[in-house]
N, C-alpha and C positions, 0 to 999 in steps of 0.2 A: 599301385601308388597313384594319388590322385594328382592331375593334371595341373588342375584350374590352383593358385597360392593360397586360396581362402582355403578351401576345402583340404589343400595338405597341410595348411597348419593346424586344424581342429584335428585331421586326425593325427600330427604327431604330440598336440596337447592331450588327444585321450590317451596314447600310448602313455603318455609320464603320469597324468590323472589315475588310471588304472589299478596300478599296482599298488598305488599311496592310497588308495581306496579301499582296498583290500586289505592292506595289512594295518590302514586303520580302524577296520572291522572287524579282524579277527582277533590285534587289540584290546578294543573296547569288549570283546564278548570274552576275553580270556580276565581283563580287568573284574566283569559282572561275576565271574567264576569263583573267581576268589577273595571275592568282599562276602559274597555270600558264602561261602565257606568257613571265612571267618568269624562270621555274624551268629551262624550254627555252631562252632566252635567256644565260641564265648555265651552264646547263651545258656549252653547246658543241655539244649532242647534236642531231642531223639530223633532229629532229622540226619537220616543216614541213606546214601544213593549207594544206587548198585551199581 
């Protein structure tokens, strides 16, 4: 635990930053997942993942 107030407050700001970072990136990459799947879906087109 840091000593000095500046430096424990950045790192209890990254502890909250962190995790909101993450699960807004995993998110946005599960969003990209499934727009693209729908987009291969509707268009007919022979894109098929293994």
């Amino acid at each position: 635990m840091p000593l000095n107030p500046f430096a424990r407050s950045l790192a209890n700001l990254e502890s909250v930053i962190g995790p909101f970072y993450l699960a807004i990136t995993v998110a946005r990459l599960v969003t990209l997942e499934l727009e693209d799947r729908r987009r291969g879906a509707s268009s007919g087109g022979g894109a098929t993942r293994a």
